[in-house]
N, C-alpha and C positions, 0 to 999 in steps of 0.2 A: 371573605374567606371561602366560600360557599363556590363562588366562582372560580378561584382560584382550584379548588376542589377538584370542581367538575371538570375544570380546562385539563387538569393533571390527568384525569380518569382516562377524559376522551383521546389526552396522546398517548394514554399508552397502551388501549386499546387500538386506535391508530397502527401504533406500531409492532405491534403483537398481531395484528391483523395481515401486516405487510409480511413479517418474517413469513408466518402460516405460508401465504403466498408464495414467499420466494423460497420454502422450503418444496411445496408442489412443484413449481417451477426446476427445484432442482432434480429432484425427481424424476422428472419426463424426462430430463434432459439427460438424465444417469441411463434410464432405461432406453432411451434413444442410441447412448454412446456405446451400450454393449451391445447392442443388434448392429453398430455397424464396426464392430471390432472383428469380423469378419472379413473383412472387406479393406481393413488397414496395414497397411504395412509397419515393420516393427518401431520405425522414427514417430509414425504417427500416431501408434499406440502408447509411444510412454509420453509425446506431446499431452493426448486425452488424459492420461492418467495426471500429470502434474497439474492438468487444469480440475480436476475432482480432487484432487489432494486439496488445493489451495477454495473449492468451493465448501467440501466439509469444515476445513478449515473454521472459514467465515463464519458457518453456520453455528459453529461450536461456541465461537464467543456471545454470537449476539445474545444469549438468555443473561449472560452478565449483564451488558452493556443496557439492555432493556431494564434493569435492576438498580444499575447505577443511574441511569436518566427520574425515575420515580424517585431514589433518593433525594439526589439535586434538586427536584422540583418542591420535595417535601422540605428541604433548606430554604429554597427560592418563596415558599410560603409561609419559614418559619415556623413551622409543625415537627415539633418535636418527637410525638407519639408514631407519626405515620415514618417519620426519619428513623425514629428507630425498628419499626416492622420492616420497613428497605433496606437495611442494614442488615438484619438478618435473614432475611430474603436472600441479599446479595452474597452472602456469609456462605450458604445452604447452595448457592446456584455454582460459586467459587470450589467449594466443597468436590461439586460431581463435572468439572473443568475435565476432558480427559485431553491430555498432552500428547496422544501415543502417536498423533498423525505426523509431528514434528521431526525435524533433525535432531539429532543427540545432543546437539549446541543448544539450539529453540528451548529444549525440553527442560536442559539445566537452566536457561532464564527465564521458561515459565514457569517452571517451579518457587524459584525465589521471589519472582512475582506475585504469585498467586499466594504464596504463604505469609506475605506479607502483607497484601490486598484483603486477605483472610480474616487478622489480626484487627488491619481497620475498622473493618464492616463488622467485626464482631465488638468492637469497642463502641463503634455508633448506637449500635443495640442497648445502649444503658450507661449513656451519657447525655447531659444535658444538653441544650442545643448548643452554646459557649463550646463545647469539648467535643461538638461531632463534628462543626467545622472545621476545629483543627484536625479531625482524623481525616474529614473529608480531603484537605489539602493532601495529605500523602496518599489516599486513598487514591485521587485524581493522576498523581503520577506515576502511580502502580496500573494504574487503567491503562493510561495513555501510553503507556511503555510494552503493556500487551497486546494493544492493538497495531502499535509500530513493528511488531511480529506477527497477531494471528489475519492482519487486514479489516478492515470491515465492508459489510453488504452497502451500508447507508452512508454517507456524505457526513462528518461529524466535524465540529466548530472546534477548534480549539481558542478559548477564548481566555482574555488576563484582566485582573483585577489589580493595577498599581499599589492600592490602600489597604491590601490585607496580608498583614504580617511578611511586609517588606516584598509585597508581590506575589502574586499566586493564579495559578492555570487552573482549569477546571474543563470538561467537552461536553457540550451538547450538538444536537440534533436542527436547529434552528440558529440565524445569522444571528439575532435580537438577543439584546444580552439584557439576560434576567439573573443576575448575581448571588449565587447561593451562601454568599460568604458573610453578605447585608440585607439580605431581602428586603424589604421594603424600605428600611433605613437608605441607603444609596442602591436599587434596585438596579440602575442603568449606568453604575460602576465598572468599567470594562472597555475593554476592545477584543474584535479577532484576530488573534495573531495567524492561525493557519487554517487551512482548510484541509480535513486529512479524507480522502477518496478509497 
């Protein structure tokens, strides 16, 4: 358990480490694009700007999606306690989601996403582990449905469990299926169905 622990901490300090990074990186990259907005003609100026629309974008999600991987992990180990601080973690992160960079379309489906997604993670907060897996299911395709609009920075698994209530998707971050739905009971329960870039 211990191990398991630690393996959780370390990804997602990991990954909290990378975001950091690829927020600097965005960064330079912002203050790079406006010293040579000078120098661009007007096709190439709203080129730049759709590629910063679409990089804030990314960045916007990732504190969910970093929230959502910690919960998983805390199902994948079976922890109750820690699934439910993830949960509202995720709850609080979902909360201050701002939709404003979107199309008026975008914004009406992530809203009903997000309030939905909302809903779960606030139920995971004070539910037994039996009852956070099933929020987790909807949870999962409240995620996966925002990210199929807001993109993501990182490489994410979208992976299927046949055995759990008639089949069920979940995303991680890693090929290797560690099954939040059975944890240890059938742990390597799954396949990847897709890879979302």
């Amino acid at each position: 358990m211990k191990k398991i622990r630690l393996t959780t901490t370390i990804m997602v300090m990991a990954f909290l480490s990378l975001t950091a990074m690829s927020c600097k990186d965005l960064k330079k990259e912002n203050a790079h694009n406006n010293t040579m907005h000078s120098e661009m003609n007007h096709d190439e100026m709203s080129a730049s700007n759709d590629t910063m629309d679409s990089n804030s974008q990314n960045t916007g999600a990732q504190p969910i999606l970093a929230n959502y991987m910690v919960l998983k992990e805390a199902l994948v180990a079976t922890n109750q306690d820690i699934a439910a601080k993830a949960g509202k973690n995720l709850e609080s992160t979902l909360n201050s989601f701002d939709v404003s960079s979107y199309t008026s379309e975008q914004q009406e489906d992530l809203k009903d996403i997000i309030s939905d997604a909302k809903e779960q993670a606030g139920l995971i907060g004070k539910s037994e582990i039996g009852s956070q897996r099933e929020h987790f299911k909807v949870l999962s395709k409240n995620i996966t449905d925002m990210v199929a609009i807001t993109g993501t920075e990182d490489t994410l698994y979208q992976q299927f469990c046949p055995m759990y209530d008639g089949g069920t998707a979940w995303l991680s971050m890693n090929k290797e299926i560690k099954n939040p739905y059975y944890g240890s009971k059938m742990l390597t329960c799954g396949k990847v169905q897709k890879e979302i870039n």
